[in-house]
C-alpha atoms as one frame of an Amber mdcrd trajectory, in Angstrom:
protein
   2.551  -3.306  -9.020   5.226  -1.467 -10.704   5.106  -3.699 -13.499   1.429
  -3.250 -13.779   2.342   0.383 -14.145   4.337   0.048 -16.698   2.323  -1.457
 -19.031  -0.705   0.966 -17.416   1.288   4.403 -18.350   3.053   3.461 -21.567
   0.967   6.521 -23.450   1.584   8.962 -21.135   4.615  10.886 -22.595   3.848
  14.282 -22.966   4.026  15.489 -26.264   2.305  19.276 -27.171   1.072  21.856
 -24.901  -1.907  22.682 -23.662  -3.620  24.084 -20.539  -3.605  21.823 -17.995
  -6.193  23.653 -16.064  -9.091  23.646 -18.613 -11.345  20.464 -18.558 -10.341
  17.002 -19.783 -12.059  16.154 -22.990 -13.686  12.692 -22.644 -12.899   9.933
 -24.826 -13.184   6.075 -24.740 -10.928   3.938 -22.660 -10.556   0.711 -22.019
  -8.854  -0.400 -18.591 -10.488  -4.062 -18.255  -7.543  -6.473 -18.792  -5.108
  -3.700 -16.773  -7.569  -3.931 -13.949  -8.081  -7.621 -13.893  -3.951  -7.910
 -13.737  -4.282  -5.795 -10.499  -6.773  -8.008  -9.395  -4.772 -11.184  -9.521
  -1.844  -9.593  -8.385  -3.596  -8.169  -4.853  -5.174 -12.218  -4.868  -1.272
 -13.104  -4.878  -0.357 -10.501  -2.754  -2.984 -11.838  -0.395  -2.487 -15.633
  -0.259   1.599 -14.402   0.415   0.443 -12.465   3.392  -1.762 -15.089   4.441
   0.588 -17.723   4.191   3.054 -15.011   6.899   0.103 -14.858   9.170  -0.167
 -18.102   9.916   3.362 -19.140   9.958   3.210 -16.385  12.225   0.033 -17.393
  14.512   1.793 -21.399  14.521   5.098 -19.843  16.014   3.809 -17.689  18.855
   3.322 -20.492  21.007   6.712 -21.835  21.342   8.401 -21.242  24.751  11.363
 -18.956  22.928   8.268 -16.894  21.739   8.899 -13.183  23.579   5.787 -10.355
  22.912   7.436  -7.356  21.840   5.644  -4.099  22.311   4.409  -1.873  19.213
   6.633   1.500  18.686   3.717   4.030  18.755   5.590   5.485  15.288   2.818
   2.599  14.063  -0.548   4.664  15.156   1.630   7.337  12.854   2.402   5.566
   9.880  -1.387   3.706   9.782  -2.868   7.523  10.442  -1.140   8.223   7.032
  -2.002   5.594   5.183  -5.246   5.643   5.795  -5.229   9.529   4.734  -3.093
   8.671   1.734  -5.816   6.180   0.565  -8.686   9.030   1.197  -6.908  11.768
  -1.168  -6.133   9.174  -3.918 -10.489   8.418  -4.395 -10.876  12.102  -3.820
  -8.573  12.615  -6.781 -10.245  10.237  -8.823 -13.553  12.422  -8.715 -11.353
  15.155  -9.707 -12.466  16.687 -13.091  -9.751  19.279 -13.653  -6.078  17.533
 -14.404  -4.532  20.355 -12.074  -6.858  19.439  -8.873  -6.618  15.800  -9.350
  -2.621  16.547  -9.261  -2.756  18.352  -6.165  -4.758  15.432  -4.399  -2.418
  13.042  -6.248   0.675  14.794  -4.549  -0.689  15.065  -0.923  -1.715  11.156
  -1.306   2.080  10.281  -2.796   3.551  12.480   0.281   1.299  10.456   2.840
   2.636   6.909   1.644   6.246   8.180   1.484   5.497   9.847   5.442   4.106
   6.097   6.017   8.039   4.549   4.995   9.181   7.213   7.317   7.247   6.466
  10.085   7.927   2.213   9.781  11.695   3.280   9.663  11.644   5.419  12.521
   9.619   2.419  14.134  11.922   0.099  13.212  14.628   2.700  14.406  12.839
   2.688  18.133  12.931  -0.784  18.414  16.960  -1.155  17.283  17.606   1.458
  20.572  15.586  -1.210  22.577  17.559  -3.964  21.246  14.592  -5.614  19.523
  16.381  -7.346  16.536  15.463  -9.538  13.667  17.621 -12.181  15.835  17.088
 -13.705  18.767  13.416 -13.434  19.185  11.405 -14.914  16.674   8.028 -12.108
  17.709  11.497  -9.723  16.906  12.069 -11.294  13.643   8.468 -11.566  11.950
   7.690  -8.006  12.872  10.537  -6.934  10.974  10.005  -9.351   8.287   6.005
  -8.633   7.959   6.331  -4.729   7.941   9.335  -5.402   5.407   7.336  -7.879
   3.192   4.407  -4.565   3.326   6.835  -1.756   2.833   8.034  -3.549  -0.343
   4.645  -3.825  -1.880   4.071   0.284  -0.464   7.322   0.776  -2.659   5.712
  -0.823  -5.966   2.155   1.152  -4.847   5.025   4.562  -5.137   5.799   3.296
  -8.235   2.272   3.694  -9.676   1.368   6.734  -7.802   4.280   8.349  -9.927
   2.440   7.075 -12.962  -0.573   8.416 -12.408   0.767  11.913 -11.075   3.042
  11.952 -14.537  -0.344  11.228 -16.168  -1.552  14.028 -14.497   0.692  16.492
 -15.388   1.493  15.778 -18.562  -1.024  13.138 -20.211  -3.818  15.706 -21.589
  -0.542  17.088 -23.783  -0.611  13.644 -25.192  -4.416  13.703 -25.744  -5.399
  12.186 -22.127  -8.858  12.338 -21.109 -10.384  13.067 -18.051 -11.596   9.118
 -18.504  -7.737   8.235 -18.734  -7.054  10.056 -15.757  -9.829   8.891 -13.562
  -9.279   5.388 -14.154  -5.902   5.708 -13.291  -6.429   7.159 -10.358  -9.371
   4.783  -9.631  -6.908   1.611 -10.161  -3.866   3.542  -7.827  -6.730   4.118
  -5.334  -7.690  -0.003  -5.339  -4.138  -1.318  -4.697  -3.853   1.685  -2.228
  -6.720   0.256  -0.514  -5.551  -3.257  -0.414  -2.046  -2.029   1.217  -4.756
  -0.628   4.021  -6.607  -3.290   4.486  -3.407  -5.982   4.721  -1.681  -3.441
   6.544  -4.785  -3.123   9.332  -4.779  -6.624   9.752  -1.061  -6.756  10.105
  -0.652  -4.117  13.174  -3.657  -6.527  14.874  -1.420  -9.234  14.709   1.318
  -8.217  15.209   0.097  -6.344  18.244  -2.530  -8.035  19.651  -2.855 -11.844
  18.733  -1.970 -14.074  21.618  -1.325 -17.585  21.985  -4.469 -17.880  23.572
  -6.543 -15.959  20.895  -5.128 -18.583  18.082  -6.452 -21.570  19.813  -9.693
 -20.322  20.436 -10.150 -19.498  17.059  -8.484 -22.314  15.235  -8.051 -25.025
  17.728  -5.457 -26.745  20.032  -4.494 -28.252  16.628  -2.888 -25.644  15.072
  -0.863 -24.743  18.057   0.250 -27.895  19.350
């Protein structure tokens, strides 16, 4: 992601001044190869994850296997994601560079309360003497909410991008197309991090054993 960013924010160095609360001028843009890179990396980022999940679902069975429960830090942390994904399309509807920046800022401060609110999780389950050693439930929980952190990092990474843009890339003759798209493309991977990170809390606190081989078998288990 942040590498995507790179390449995505390259113009946005501010350069004369200007209002930034007067409208956006439109001009053309064209963000079809950036967005297709985003695509294939979320595909990547997907097959990873799914590769976890069933490493994941194939170990729970063992007999060292030990079902750890969920710190409720987690309801926290997926409350502000989820909220952190809604401000980021509201921003991209935004019209005015100074009211997509304030949307852009909430939605930044919601992923970085989301980091908080893992570590704090991971935090309750050190004082409980859950460790990454041990107990292999122990150990992919702290592996699969690392493996998602990381790629909430590189979605930071962006989201300073496109609030740079915002602030400063009308000076460098930014459009309120620029901007949008931006915001649009921050908002997809945002979205993704949801979606994976939705399915993650399921599994890691609610698949069973018994939930695995009715949906894939007494193969996959045995």
């Amino acid at each position: 992601m942040s590498a995507i960013s790179n390449f995505e924010f390259q113009n946005s160095r501010p350069r004369s001044g200007r209002n930034n609360n007067a409208p956006w001028p439109r001009t053309a843009t064209n963000p079809a190869p950036i967005s297709i890179a985003l695509w294939i990396f979320m595909g990547v980022a997907t097959a990873l994850f799914t590769l976890f999940l069933a490493a994941y679902a194939m170990r729970m069975d063992a007999t060292d296997w030990s079902p750890i429960a969920m710190p409720w830090q987690l309801w926290l942390s997926t409350i502000s994601l989820i909220a952190a994904s809604l401000m980021l399309h509201v921003a991209s509807k935004a019209n005015r560079s100074a009211l997509a920046r304030n949307y852009l800022i909430v939605a930044g401060t919601l992923g970085v309360l989301f980091l908080g609110a893992q570590s704090w999780g991971w935090y309750t389950l050190q004082t409980l003497h859950v460790t990454a050693a041990g107990n292999p439930a122990g150990s992919f929980f702290y592996l699969l909410t690392a493996i998602h952190g990381l790629h909430v990092v590189g979605g930071l990474v962006g989201w300073v991008r496109t609030e740079r843009f915002a602030r400063f890339g009308q000076r460098g003759g930014g459009s309120v197309h620029d901007l949008q798209w931006r915001v649009r493309l921050c908002a997809r991977y945002w979205d993704f991090l949801l979606a994976v990170w939705i399915v993650l809390f399921a599994a890691l606190g609610w698949l069973t054993p018994d939930i695995v081989r009715f949906v894939c078998g007494n193969s996959l288990t045995s």
